[in-house]
C-alpha positions as CSV (number, residue, x, y, z in Angstrom):
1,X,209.0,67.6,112.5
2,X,205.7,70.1,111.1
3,X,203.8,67.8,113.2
4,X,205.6,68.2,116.3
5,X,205.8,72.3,115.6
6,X,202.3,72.2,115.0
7,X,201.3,70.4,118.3
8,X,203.9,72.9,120.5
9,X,202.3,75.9,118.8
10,X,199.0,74.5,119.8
11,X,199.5,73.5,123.6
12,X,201.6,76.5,123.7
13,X,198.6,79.1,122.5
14,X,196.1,76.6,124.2
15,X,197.7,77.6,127.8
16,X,198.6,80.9,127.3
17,X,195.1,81.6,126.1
18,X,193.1,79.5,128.8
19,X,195.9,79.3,131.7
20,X,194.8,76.7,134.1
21,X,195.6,78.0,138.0
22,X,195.8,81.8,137.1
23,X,194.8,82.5,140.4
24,X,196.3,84.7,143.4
25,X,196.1,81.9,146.4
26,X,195.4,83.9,149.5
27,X,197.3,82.8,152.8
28,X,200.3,81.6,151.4
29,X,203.5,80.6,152.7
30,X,205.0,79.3,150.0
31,X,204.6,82.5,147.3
32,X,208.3,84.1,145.3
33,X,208.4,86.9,142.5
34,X,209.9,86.7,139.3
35,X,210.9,89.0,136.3
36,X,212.7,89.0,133.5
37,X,213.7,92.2,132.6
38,X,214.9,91.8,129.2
39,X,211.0,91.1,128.1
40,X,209.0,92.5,131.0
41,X,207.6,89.2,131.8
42,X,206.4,89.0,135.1
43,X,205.3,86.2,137.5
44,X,204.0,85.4,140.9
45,X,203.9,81.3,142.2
46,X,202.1,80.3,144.7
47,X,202.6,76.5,146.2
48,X,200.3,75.0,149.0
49,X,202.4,72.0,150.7
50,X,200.5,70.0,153.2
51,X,201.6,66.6,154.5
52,X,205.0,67.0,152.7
53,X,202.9,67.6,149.1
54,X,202.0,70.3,147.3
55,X,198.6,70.3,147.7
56,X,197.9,73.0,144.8
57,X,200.0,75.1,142.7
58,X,198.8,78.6,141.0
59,X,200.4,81.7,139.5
60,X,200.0,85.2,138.1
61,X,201.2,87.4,136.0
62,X,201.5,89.0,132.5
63,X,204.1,87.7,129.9
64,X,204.6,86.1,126.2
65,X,202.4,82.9,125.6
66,X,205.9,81.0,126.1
67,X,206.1,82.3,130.2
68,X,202.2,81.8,130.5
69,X,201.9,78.3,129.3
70,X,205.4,77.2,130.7
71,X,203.7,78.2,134.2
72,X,200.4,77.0,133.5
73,X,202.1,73.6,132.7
74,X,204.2,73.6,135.9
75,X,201.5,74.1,138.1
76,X,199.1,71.2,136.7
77,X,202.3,69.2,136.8
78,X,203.4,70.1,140.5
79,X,200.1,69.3,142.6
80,X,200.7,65.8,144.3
81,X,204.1,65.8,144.2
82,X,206.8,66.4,147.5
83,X,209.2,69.5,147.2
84,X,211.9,67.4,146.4
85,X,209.8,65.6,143.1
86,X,209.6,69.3,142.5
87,X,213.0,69.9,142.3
88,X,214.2,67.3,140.2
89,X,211.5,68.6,137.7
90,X,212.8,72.0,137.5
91,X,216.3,70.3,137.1
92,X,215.0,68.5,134.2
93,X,213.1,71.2,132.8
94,X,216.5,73.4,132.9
95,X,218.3,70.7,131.5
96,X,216.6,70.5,128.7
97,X,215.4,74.3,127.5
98,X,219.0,75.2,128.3
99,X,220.2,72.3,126.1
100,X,222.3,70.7,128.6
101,X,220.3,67.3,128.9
102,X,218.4,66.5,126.5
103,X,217.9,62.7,128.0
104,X,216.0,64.5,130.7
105,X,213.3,65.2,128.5
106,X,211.8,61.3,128.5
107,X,210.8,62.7,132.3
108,X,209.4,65.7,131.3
109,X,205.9,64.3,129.9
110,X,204.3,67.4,128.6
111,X,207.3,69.6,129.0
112,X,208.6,68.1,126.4
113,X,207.1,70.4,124.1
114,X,209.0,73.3,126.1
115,X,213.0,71.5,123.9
116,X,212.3,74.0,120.9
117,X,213.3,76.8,122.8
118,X,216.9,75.9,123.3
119,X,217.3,76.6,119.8
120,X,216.3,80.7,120.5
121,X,218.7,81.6,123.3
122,X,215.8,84.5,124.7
123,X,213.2,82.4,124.8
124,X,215.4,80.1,127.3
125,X,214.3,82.6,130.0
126,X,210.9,83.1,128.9
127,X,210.4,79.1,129.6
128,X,211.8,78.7,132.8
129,X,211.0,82.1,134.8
130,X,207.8,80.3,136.5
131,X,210.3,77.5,137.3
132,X,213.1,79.6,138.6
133,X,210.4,81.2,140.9
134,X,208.6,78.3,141.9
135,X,212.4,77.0,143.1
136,X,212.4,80.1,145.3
137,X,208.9,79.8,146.6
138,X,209.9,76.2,147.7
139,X,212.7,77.7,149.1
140,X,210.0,80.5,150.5
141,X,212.5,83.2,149.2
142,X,211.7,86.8,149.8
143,X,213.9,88.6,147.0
144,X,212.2,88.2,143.3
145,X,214.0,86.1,140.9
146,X,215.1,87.8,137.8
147,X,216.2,85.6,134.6
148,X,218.8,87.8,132.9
């Protein structure tokens, strides 16, 4: 089990420290807000769909290393798939930070790493802000998403 909290701390710090997509895409249609109030964290998502897949995926915004990786994770994760693939991701991801499913987490690949946090009720939000705001973008919602 050290092994396993070992390996989340270091893909955790790893993306939080070196985010991969931290970029503002310009022209976007699909583009929602998000906040969590409790924290401050703080999140713009950006998705690209072309053809029926997103195409790319990037964020930004300023949060604990748990929001920052989560997001950086999710993006990598999204380009290539449809909005629906997308969906059943976030379901997945919810399921299983929230506790609800943990036989979700066998689809998760690298999310995996994100179970731990069901175990600290306030770092629930924390993980799954990006995905409740990349939900929205797909949905192209206007109002920002708030996890509280």
């Amino acid at each position: 089990m050290s092994e396993f909290n070992e390996l989340y701390q270091q893909i955790i710090l790893d993306h939080s420290r070196h985010p991969r997509n931290f970029r503002e895409m310009e022209a976007c249609e699909n583009h929602a807000k998000g906040h969590n109030p409790l924290c401050g964290d703080r999140i713009d998502v950006f998705l690209k769909i072309e053809g029926g897949v997103i195409s790319d995926a990037s964020f930004r915004g300023q949060g604990c290393a748990i929001s920052q990786s989560s997001a950086s994770i999710m993006t990598e994760l999204l380009k290539g798939k449809t909005p629906e693939e997308a969906r059943r991701m976030y379901e997945n991801f919810h399921a299983v930070v929230t506790g609800e499913g943990s036989d979700a987490a066998q689809d998760l690949g690298k999310l995996e790493i994100f179970a731990g946090v069901r175990n600290y009720p306030s770092r629930v939000k924390c993980a799954s802000l990006a995905w409740h705001t990349m939900k929205n973008a797909l949905e192209s919602g206007q109002e920002i998403i708030k996890t509280e």
